[in-house]
Structure formats: C-alpha cells, structure tokens
PAROZA-774471 format. One record per atom (N, C-alpha, C): residue number from 1; atom name; z, x, y. Coordinates in steps of 0.05 Angstrom, whole numbers, plus 5000, padded with zeros to 4 digits. Layout:
N
nr=NUM | atom=CA | up=Z | east=X | north=Y
...
! end
This chain:
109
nr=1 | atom=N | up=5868 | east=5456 | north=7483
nr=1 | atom=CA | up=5894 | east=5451 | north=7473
nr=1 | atom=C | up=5911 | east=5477 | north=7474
nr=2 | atom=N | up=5934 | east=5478 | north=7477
nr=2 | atom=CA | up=5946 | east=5495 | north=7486
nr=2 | atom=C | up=5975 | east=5492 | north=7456
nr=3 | atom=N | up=5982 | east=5508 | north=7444
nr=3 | atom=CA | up=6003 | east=5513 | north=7419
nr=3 | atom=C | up=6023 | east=5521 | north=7428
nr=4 | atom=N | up=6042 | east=5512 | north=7428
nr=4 | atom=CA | up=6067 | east=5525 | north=7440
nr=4 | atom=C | up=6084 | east=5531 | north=7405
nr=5 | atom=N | up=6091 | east=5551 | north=7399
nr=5 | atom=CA | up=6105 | east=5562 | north=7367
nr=5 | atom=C | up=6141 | east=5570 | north=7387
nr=6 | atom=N | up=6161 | east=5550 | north=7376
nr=6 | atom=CA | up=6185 | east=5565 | north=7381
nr=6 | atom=C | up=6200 | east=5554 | north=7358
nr=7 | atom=N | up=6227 | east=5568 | north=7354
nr=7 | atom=CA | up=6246 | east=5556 | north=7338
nr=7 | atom=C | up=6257 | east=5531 | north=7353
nr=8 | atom=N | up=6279 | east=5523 | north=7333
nr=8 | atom=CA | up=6291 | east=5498 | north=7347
nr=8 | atom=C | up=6301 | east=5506 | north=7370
nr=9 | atom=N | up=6319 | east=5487 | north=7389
nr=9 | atom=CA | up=6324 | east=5494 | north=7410
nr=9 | atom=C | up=6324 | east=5519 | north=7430
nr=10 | atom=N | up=6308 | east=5528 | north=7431
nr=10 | atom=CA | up=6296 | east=5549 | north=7447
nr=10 | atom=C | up=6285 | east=5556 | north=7471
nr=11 | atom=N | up=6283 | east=5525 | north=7484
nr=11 | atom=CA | up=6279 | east=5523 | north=7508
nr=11 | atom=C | up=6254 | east=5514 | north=7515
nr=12 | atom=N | up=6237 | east=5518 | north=7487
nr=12 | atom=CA | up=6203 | east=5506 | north=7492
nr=12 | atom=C | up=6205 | east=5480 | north=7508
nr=13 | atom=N | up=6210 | east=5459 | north=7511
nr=13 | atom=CA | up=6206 | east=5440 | north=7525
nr=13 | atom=C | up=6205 | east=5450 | north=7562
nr=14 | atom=N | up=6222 | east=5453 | north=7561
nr=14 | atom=CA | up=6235 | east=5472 | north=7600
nr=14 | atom=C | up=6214 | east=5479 | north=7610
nr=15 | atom=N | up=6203 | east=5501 | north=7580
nr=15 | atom=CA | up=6188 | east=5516 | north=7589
nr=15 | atom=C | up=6162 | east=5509 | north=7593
nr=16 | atom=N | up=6144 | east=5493 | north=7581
nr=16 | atom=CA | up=6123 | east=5479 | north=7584
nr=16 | atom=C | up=6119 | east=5469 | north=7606
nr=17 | atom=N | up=6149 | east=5447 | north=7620
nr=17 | atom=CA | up=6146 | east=5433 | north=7641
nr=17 | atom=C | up=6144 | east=5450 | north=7663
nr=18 | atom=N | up=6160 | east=5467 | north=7662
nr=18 | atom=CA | up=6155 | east=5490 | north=7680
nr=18 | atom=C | up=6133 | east=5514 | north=7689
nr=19 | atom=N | up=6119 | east=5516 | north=7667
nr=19 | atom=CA | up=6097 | east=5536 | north=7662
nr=19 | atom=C | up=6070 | east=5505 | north=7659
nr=20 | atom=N | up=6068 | east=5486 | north=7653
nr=20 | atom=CA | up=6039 | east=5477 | north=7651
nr=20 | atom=C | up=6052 | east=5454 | north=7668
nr=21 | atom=N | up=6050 | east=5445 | north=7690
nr=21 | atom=CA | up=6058 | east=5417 | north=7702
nr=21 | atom=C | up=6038 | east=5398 | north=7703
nr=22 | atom=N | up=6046 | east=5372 | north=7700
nr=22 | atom=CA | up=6027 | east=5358 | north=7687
nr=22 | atom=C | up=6006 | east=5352 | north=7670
nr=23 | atom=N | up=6012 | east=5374 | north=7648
nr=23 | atom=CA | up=5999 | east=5374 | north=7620
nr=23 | atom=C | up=6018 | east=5349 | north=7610
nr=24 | atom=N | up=6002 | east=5341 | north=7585
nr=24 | atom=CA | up=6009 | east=5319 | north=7567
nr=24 | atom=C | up=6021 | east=5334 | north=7546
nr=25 | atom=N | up=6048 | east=5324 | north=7546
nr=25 | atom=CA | up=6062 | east=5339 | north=7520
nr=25 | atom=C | up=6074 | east=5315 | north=7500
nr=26 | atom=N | up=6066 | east=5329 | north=7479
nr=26 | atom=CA | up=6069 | east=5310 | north=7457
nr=26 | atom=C | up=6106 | east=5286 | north=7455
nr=27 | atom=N | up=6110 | east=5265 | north=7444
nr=27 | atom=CA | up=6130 | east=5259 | north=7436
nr=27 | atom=C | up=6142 | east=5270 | north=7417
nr=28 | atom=N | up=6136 | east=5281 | north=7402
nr=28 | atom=CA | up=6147 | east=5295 | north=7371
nr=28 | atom=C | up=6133 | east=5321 | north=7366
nr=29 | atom=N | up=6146 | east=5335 | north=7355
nr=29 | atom=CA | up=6147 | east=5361 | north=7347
nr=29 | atom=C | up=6127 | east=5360 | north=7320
nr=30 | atom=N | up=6108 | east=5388 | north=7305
nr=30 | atom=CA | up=6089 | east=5381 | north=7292
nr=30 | atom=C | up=6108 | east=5381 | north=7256
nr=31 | atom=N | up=6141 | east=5395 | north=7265
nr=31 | atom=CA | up=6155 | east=5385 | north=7246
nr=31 | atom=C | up=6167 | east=5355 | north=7245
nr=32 | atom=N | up=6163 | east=5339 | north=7259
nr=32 | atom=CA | up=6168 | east=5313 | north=7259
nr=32 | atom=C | up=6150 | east=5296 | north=7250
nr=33 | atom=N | up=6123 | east=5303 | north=7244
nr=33 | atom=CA | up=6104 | east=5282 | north=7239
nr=33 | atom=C | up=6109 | east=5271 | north=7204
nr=34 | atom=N | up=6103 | east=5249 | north=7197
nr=34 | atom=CA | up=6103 | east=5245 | north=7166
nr=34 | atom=C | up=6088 | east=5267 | north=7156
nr=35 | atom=N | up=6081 | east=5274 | north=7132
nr=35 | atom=CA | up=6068 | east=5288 | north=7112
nr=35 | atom=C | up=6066 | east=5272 | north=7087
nr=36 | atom=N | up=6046 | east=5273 | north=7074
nr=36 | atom=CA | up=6045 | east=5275 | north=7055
nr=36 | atom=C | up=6050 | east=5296 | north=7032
nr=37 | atom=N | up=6053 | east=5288 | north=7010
nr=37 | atom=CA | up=6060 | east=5327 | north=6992
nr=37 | atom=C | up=6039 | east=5321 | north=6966
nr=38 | atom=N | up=6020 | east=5337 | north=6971
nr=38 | atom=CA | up=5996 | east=5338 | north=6953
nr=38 | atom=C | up=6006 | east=5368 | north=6933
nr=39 | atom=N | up=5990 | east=5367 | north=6919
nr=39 | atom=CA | up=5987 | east=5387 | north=6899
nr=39 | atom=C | up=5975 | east=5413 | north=6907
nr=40 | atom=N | up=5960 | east=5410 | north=6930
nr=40 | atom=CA | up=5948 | east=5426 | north=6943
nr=40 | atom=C | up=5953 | east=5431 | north=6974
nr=41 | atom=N | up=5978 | east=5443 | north=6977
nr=41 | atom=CA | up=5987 | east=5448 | north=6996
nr=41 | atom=C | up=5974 | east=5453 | north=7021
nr=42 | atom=N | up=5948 | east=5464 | north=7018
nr=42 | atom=CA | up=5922 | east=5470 | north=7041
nr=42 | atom=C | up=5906 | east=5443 | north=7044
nr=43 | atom=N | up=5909 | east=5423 | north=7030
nr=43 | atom=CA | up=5898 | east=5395 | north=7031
nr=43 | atom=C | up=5912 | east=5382 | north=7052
nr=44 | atom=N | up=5942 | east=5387 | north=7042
nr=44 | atom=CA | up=5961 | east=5372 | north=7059
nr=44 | atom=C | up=5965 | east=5381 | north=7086
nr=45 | atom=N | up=5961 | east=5406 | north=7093
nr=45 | atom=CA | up=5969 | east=5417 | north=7125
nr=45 | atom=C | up=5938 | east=5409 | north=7133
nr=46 | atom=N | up=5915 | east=5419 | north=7121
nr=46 | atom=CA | up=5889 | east=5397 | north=7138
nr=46 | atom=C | up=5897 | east=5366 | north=7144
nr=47 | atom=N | up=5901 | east=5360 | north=7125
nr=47 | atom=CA | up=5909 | east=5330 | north=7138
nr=47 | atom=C | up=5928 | east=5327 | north=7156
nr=48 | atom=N | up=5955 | east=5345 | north=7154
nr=48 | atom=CA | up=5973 | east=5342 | north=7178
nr=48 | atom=C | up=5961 | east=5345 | north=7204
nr=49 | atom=N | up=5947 | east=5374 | north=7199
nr=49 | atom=CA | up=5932 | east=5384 | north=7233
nr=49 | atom=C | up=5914 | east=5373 | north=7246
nr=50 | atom=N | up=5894 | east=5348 | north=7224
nr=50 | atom=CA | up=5890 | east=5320 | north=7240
nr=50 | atom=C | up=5898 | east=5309 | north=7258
nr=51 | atom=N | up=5927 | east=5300 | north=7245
nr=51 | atom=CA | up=5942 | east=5278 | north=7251
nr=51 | atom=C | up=5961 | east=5287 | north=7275
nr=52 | atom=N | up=5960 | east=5314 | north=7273
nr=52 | atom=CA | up=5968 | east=5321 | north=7299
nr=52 | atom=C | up=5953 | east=5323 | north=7325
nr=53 | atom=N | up=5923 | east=5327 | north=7325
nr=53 | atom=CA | up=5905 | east=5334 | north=7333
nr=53 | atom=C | up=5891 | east=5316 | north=7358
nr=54 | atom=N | up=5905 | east=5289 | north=7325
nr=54 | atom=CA | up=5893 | east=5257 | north=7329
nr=54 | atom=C | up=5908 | east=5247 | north=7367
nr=55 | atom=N | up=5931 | east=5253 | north=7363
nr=55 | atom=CA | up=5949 | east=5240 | north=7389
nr=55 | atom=C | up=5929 | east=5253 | north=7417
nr=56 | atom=N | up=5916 | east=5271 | north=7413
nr=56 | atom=CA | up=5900 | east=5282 | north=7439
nr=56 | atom=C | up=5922 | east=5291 | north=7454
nr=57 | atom=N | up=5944 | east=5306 | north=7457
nr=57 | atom=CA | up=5955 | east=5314 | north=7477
nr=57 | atom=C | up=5957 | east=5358 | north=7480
nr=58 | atom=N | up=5953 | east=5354 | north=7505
nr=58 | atom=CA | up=5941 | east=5375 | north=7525
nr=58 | atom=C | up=5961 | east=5395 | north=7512
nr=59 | atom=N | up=5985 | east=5389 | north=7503
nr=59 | atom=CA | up=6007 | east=5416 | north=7495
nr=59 | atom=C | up=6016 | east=5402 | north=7464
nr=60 | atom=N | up=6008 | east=5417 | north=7437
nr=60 | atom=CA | up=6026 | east=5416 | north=7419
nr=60 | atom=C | up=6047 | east=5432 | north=7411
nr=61 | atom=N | up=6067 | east=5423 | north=7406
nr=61 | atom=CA | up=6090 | east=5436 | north=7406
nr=61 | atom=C | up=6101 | east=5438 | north=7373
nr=62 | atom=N | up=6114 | east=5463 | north=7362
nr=62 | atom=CA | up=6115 | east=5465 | north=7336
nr=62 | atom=C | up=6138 | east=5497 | north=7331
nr=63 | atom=N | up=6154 | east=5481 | north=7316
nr=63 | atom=CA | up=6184 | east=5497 | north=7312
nr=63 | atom=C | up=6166 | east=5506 | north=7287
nr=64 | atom=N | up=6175 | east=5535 | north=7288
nr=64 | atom=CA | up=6167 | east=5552 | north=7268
nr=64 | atom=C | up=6198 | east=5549 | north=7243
nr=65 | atom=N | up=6193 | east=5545 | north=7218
nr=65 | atom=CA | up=6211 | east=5528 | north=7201
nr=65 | atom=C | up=6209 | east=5563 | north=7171
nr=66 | atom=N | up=6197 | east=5573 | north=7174
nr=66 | atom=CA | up=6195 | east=5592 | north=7164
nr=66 | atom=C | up=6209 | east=5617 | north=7164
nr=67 | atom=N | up=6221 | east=5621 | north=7191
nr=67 | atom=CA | up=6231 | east=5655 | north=7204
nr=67 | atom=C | up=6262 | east=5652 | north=7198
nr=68 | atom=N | up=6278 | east=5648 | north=7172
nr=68 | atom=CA | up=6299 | east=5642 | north=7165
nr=68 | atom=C | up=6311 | east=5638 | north=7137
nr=69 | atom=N | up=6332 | east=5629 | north=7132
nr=69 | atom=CA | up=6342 | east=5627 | north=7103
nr=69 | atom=C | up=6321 | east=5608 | north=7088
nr=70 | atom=N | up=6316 | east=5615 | north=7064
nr=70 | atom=CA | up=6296 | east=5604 | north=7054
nr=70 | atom=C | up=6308 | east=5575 | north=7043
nr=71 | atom=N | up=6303 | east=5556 | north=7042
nr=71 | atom=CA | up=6319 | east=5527 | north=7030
nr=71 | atom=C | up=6321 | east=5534 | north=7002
nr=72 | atom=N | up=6343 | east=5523 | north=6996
nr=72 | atom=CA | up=6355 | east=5511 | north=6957
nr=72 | atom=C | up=6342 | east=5493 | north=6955
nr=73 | atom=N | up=6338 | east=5472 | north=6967
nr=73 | atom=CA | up=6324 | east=5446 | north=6961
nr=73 | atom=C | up=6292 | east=5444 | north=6964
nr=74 | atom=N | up=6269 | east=5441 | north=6950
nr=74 | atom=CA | up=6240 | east=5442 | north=6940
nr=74 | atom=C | up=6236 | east=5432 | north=6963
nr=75 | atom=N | up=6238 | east=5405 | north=6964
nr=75 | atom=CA | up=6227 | east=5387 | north=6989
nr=75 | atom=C | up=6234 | east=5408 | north=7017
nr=76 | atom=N | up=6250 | east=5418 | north=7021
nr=76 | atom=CA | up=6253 | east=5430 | north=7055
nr=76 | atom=C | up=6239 | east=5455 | north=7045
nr=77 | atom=N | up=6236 | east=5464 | north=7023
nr=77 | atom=CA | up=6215 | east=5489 | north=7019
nr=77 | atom=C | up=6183 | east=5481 | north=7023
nr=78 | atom=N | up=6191 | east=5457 | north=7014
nr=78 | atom=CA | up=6153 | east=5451 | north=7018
nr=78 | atom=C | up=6149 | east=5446 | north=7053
nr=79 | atom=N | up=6161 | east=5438 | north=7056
nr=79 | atom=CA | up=6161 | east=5425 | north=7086
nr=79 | atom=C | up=6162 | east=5449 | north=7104
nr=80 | atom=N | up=6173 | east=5466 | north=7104
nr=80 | atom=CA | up=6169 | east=5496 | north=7116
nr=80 | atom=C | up=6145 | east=5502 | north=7118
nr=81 | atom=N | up=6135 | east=5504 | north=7078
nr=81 | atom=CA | up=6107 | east=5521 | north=7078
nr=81 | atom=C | up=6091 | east=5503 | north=7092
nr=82 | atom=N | up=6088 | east=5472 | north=7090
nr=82 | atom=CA | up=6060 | east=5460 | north=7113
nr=82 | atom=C | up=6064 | east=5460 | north=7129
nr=83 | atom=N | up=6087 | east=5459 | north=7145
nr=83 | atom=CA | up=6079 | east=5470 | north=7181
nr=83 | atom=C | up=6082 | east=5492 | north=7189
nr=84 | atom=N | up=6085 | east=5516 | north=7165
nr=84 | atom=CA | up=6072 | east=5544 | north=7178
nr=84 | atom=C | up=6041 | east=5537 | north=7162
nr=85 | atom=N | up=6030 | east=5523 | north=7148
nr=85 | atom=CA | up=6005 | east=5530 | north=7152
nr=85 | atom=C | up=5989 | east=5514 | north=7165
nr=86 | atom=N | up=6003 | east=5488 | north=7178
nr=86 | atom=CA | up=5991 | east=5477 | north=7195
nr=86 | atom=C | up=5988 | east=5491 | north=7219
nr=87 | atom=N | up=6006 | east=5502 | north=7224
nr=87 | atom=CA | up=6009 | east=5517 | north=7259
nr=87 | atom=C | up=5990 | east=5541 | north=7248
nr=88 | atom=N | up=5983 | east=5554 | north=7234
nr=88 | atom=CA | up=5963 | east=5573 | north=7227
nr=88 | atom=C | up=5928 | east=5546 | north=7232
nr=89 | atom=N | up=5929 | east=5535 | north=7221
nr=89 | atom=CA | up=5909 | east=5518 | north=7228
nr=89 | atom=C | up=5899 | east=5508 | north=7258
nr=90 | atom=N | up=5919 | east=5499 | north=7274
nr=90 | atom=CA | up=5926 | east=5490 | north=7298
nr=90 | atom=C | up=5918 | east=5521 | north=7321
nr=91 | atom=N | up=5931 | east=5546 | north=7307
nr=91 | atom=CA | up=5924 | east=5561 | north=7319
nr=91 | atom=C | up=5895 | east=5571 | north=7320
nr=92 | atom=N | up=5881 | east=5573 | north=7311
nr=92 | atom=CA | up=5863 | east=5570 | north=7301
nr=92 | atom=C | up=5844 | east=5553 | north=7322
nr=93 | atom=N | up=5841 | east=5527 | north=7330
nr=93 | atom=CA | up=5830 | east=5515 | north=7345
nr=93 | atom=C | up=5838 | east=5510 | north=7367
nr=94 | atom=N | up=5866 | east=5524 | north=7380
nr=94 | atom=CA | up=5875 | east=5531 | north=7401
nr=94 | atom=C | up=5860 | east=5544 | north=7419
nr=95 | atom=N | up=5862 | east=5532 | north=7446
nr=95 | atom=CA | up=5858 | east=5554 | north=7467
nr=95 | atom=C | up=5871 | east=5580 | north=7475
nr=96 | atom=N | up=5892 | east=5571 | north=7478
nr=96 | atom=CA | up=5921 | east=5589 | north=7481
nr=96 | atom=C | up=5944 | east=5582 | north=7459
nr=97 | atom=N | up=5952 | east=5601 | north=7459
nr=97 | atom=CA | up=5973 | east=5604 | north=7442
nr=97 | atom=C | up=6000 | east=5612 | north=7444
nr=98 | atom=N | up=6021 | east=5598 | north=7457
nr=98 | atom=CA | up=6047 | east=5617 | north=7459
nr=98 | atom=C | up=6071 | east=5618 | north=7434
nr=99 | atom=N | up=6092 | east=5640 | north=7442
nr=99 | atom=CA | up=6116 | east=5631 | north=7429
nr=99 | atom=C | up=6137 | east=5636 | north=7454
nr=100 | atom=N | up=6153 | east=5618 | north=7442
nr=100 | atom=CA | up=6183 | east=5619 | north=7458
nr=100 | atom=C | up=6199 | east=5615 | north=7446
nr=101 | atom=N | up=6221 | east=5643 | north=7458
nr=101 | atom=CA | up=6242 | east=5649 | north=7448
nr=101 | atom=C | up=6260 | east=5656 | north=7471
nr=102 | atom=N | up=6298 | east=5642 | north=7466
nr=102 | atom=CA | up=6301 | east=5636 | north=7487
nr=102 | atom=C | up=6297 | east=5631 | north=7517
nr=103 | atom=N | up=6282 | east=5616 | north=7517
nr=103 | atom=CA | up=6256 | east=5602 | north=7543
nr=103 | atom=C | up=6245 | east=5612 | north=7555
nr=104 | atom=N | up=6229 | east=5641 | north=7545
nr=104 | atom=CA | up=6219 | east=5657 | north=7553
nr=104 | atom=C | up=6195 | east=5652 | north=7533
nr=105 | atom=N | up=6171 | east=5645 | north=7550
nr=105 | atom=CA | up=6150 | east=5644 | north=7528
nr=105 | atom=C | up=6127 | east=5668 | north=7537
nr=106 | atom=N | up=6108 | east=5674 | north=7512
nr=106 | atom=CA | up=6098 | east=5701 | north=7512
nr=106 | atom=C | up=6070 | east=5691 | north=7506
nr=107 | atom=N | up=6046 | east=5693 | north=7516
nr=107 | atom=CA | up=6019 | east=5693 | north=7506
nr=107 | atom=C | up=6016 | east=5706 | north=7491
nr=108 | atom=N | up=6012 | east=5707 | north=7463
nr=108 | atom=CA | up=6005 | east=5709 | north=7442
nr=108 | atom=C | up=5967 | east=5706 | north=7436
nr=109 | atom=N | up=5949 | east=5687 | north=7446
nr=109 | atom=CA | up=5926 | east=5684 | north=7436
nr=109 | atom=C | up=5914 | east=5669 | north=7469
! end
C-alpha cells in the first residue's frame, strides 16, 4: 500500500495518476470516511485505519488537516486530531510513503 499525505488541493490526485498508472486509487479521501468519536481518541483512529484499510485499494490518499489554524469548533478539532493519528497509523503499515505539495510529491518512507 502506498500513502500519499497532501493538503487540500495540492495536486495529489494528478500526481498519483501520473507517478503510479494503474494503481487503484481510493474514491474518498481518509478525511472523508465516517468516524466515530470515542473517548479514546487512539480507539477511534484504529478503527478508522481499518476502515480505511478495509476498501483494499493500492493508493490511500489523506489531506493532512493538522498543518494550520487550529479550529474554534471541538468537533473540527477532534476530527483533525484522528486523521493525523490515523495517517500516523496508516504510515506505519505502508510500503511507501509520500507527501505532496503543490504536485510535486516527495518520498518520504
């Protein structure tokens, strides 16, 4: 499995199709999936990184929600912290690892 980490529009998509052709890339982003919000924030990103895991596709893709103004609102604060610790999880059982930033992506792992 291959992790692709970029901000929003950044070009990660382009770049995938361009750099891995005919890899399986996910429909949704690993900030798009439902969550649950447990009390135990490291409960809840294991279970996210399942459910991401679950779809089997060759490229996951995941906007880093963290590298910016911190939210006023709890809910988009929580929602930050599980998919930076899901993508810490994800990375983790990755083969490769990139980031991209303006559609320039970098091996990282």
């Amino acid at each position: 499995m291959i992790l692709i980490l970029s901000g929003k529009y950044q070009g990660e998509e382009t770049f995938v199709k361009e750099h891995f052709p005919g890899k399986n890339i996910p429909a949704k982003n690993v900030d798009e999936y439902d969550f649950s919000i447990e009390e135990d924030i490291d409960k809840a990103a294991a279970e996210l990184a399942v459910q991401v895991m679950e779809d089997k596709s060759d490229i996951i893709l995941c906007h880093i929600l963290g590298c910016g103004v911190v939210p006023i609102d709890e809910m988009q604060r929580y929602h930050a912290e599980l998919v930076g610790r899901t993508s810490c999880l994800l990375a983790e059982r990755a083969d490769e690892v990139w980031i991209v930033r303006a559609g320039i992506g970098q091996q990282i792992r």
